[in-house]
VEXFI-468952 format. One record per residue (C-alpha): residue number from 0; residue in three letters; x, y, z. Coordinates in steps of 0.2 Angstrom, whole numbers, m for minus. Layout:
residues N
+-----+-----+-------+-------+-------+
|   k |   r |    c1 |    c2 |    c3 |
+-----+-----+-------+-------+-------+
| NUM | ala |     X |     Y |     Z |
...
+-----+-----+-------+-------+-------+
***
This chain:
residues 213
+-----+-----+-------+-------+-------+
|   k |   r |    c1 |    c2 |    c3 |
+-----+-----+-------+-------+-------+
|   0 | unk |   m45 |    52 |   m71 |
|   1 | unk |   m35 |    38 |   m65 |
|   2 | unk |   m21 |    35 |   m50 |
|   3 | unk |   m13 |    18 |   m46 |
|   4 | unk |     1 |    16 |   m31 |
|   5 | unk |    15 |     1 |   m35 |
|   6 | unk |    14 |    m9 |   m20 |
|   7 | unk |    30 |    m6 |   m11 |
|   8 | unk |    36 |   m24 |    m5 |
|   9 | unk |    44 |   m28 |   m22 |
|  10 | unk |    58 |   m17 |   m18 |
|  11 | unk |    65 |   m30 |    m9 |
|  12 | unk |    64 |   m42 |   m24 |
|  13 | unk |    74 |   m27 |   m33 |
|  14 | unk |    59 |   m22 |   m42 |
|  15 | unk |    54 |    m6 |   m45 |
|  16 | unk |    35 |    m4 |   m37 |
|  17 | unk |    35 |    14 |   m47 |
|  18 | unk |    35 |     4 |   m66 |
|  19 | unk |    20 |    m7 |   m64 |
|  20 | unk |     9 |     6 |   m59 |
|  21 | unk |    16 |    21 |   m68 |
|  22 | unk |    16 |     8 |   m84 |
|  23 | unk |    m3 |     3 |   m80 |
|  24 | unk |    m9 |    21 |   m79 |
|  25 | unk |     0 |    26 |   m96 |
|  26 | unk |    m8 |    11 |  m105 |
|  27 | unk |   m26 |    16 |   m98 |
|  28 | unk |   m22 |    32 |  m103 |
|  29 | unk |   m18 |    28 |  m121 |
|  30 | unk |   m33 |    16 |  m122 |
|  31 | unk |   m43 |    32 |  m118 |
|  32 | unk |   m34 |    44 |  m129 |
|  33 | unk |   m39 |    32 |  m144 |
|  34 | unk |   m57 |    31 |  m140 |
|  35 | unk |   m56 |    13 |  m135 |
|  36 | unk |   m68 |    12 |  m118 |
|  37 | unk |   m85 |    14 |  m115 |
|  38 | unk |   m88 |    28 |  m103 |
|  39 | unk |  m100 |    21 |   m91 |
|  40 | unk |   m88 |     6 |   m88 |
|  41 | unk |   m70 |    12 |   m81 |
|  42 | unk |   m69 |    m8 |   m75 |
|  43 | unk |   m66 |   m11 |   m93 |
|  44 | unk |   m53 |     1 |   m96 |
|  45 | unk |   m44 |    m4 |   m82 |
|  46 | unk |   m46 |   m22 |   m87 |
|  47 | unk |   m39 |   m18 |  m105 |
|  48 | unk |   m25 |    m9 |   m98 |
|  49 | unk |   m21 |   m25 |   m86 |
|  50 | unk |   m22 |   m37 |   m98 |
|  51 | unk |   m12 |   m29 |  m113 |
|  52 | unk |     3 |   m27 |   m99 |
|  53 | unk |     0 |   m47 |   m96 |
|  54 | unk |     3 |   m48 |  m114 |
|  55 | unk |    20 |   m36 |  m117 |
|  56 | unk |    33 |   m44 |  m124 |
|  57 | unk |    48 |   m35 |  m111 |
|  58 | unk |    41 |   m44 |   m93 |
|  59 | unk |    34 |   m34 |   m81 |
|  60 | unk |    34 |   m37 |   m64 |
|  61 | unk |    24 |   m30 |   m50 |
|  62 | unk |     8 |   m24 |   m41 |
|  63 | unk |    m2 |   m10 |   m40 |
|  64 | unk |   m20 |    m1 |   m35 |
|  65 | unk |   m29 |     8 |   m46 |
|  66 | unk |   m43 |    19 |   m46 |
|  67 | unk |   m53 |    25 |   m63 |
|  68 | unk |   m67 |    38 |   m63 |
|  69 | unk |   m75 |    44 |   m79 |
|  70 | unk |   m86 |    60 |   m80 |
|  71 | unk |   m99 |    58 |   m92 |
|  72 | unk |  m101 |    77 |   m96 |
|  73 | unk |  m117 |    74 |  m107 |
|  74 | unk |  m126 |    66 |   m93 |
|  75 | unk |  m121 |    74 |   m76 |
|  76 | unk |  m116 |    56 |   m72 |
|  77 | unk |   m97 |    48 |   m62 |
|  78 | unk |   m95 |    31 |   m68 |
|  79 | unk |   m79 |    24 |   m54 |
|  80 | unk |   m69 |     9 |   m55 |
|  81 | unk |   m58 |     6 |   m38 |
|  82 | unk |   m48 |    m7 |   m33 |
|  83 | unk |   m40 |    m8 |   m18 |
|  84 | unk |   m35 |     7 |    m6 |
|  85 | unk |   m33 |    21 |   m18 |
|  86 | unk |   m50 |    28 |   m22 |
|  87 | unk |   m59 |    47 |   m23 |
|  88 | unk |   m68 |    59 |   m16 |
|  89 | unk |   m83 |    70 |   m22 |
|  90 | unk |   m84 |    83 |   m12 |
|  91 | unk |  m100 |    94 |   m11 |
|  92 | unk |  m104 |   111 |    m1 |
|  93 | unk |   m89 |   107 |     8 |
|  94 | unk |   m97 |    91 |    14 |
|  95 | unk |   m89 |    74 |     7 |
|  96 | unk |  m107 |    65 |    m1 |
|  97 | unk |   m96 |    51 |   m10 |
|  98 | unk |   m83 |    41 |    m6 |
|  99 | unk |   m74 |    25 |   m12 |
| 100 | unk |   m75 |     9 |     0 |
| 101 | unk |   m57 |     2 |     4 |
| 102 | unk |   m53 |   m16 |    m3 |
| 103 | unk |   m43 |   m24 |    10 |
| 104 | unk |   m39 |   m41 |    10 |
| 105 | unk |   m33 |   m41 |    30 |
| 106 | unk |   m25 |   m24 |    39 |
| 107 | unk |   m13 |   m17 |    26 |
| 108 | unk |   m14 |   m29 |    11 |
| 109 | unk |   m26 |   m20 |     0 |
| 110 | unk |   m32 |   m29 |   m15 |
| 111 | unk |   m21 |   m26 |   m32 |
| 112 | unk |   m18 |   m32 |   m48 |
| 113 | unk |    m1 |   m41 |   m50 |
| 114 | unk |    13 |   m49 |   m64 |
| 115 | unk |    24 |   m60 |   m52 |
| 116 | unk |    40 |   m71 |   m59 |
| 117 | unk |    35 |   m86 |   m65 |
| 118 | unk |    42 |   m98 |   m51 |
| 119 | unk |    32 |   m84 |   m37 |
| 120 | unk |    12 |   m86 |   m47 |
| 121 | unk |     1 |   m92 |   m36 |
| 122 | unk |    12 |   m85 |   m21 |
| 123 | unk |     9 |   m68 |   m25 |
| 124 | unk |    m7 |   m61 |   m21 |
| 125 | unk |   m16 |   m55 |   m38 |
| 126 | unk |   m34 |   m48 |   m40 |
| 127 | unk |   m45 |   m48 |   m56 |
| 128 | unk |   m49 |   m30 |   m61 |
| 129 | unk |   m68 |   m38 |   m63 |
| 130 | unk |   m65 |   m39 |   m43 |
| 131 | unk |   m66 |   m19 |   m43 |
| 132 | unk |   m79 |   m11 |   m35 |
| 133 | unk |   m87 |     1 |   m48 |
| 134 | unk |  m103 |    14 |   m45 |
| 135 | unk |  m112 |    28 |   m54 |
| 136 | unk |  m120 |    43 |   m50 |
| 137 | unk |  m126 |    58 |   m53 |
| 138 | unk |  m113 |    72 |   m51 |
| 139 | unk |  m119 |    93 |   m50 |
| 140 | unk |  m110 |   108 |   m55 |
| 141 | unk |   m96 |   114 |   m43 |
| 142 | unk |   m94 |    95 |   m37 |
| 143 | unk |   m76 |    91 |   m32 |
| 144 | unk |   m69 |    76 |   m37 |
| 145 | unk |   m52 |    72 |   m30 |
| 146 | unk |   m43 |    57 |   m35 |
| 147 | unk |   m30 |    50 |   m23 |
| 148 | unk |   m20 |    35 |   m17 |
| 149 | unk |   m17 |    29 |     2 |
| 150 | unk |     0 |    42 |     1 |
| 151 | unk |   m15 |    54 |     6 |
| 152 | unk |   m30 |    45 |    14 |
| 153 | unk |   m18 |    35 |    24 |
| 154 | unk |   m10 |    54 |    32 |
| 155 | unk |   m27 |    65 |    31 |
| 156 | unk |   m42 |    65 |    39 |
| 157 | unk |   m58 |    71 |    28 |
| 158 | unk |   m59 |    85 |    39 |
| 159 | unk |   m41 |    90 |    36 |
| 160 | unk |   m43 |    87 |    15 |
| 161 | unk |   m61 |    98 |    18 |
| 162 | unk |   m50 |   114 |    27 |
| 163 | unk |   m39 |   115 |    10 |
| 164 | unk |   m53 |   112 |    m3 |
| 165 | unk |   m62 |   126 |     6 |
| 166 | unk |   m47 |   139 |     2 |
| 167 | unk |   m50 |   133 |   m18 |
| 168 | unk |   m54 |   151 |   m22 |
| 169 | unk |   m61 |   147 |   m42 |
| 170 | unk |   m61 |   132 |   m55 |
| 171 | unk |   m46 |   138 |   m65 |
| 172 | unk |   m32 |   127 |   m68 |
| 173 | unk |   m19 |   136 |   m58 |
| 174 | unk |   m30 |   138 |   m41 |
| 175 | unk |   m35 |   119 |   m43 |
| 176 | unk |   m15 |   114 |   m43 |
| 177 | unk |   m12 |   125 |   m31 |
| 178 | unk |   m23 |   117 |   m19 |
| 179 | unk |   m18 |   100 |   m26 |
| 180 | unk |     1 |   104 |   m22 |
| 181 | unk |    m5 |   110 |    m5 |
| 182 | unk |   m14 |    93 |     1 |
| 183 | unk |    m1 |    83 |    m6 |
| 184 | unk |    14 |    95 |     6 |
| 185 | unk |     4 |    92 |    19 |
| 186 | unk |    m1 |    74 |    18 |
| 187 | unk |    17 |    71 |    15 |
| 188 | unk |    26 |    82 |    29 |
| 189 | unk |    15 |    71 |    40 |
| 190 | unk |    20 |    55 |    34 |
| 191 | unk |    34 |    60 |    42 |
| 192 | unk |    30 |    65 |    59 |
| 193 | unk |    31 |    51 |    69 |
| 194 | unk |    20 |    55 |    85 |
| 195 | unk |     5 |    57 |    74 |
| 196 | unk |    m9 |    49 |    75 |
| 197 | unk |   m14 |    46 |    57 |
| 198 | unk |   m28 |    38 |    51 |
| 199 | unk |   m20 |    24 |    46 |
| 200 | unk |   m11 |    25 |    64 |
| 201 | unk |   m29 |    24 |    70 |
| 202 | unk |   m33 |     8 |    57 |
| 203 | unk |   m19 |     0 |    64 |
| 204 | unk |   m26 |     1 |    82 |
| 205 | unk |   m40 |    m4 |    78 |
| 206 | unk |   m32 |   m18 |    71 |
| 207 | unk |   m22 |   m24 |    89 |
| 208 | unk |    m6 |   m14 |    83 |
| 209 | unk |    m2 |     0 |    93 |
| 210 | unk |     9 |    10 |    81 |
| 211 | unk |    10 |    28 |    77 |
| 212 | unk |    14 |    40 |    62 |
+-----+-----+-------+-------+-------+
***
C-alpha cells in the first residue's frame, strides 16, 4: 500500500502539487507490479521510484510525502517506509497498537522528496528517501491497517478514526470502502469548519499559533 500528498506551496510557482506525487505513486506501483523490490525493504521501493522520476526525460517538478507499507503474508510481518506526515495506522481490538512517527522539519514543513528547477536546487527543501523512517513487525489476523496522508490525521483525532473503523461490519471489499469513504467525508467536511479545533489546530498551539480549523 502506498499514499503520497504533493506539497501544496508549488501552486504558486504554477505547478501542479497533485503530478509529482500522483507520478511517484504510479512509478512504485509499477516497480511493484514487475517484481522489482524486496519485501522487507519498502525504503527501497520508494527510493527506486524517486530516483527513476530524477531521471525522466520530460522535467518534473515538485514535492511530495510518502508512505509505503508492505504485508508480508507468508510471515505475519508489516515492513513501513514513511516519510514525512503521511503515515498509517494498525489498528487492533479497536485499539491503535501501531503508529507512524511524523517527520517534521519545524511546525508545518514535513520532510519530502523534491525535483526543484534548476536555478531553485538548494533553495528547496529535499529529503533522501534513505531519511525514511522504516519499521517491521508482526501483524495478526483481523489487524487494520489504514494508510493515510495529513488530509486525514491533520482533521481526525484516533478516537474519531476508531468510532468508524468500529462500524466495519466484515472484511469484504465493499464494507471496507464503505468505511473508507466515510472517514475520508468526514475528515473532509471538517476541514472545512472553521471553529474546530483539529488536531493540527491543536499542533499549531502548541506551536505559539493560536489558529483554528
Amino acid at each position: 500500500l502506498g499514499v503520497a500528498d504533493g506539497v501544496g506551496g508549488w501552486r504558486d510557482y504554477g505547478v501542479d502539487p497533485s503530478q509529482f506525487s500522483g507520478t511517484l505513486m504510479r512509478t512504485c506501483e509499477r516497480l511493484v507490479k514487475e517484481g522489482r523490490f524486496v519485501p522487507s525493504n519498502p525504503v527501497g521501493i520508494l527510493t527506486a521510484g524517486y530516483c527513476e522520476l530524477l531521471q525522466n526525460k520530460v522535467p518534473l517538478l515538485g514535492s511530495s510525502t510518502a508512505c509505503i507499507v508492505v504485508l508480508d503474508r507468508t510471515s505475519h510481518r508489516l515492513h513501513t517506509a514513511n516519510l514525512g506526515d503521511s503515515g498509517f495506522l494498525v489498528v487492533r481490538g479497536g485499539e491503535v497498537v501501531h503508529r507512524s512517527d511524523e517527520q517534521q522539519h519545524y511546525f508545518n514543513t514535513p520532510f519530502q522528496l523534491s525535483i526543484a528547477p534548476p536555478e531553485a536546487e538548494g533553495v528547496v527543501l529535499s529529503d533522501s528517501p534513505d531519511a525514511a523512517d522504516s519499521t517491521s513487525f508482526d501483524v495478526q489476523l483481523g489487524d487494520i491497517i489504514l494508510t493515510a496522508t495529513d488530509g486525514l490525521f491533520d482533521n481526525m483525532p484516533d478516537y474519531m478514526i476508531l468510532q468508524e473503523l468500529k462500524k466495519l461490519k466484515n472484511s469484504n471489499y465493499e464494507s471496507i470502502q464503505q468505511t473508507a469513504r466515510s472517514i475520508a467525508e468526514q475528515a473532509h467536511e471538517l476541514a472545512y469548519d472553521p471553529t474546530y479545533m483539529s488536531p493540527f489546530a491543536q499542533f499549531a498551539c502548541d506551536n505559539g499559533l493560536n489558529v483554528r480549523g
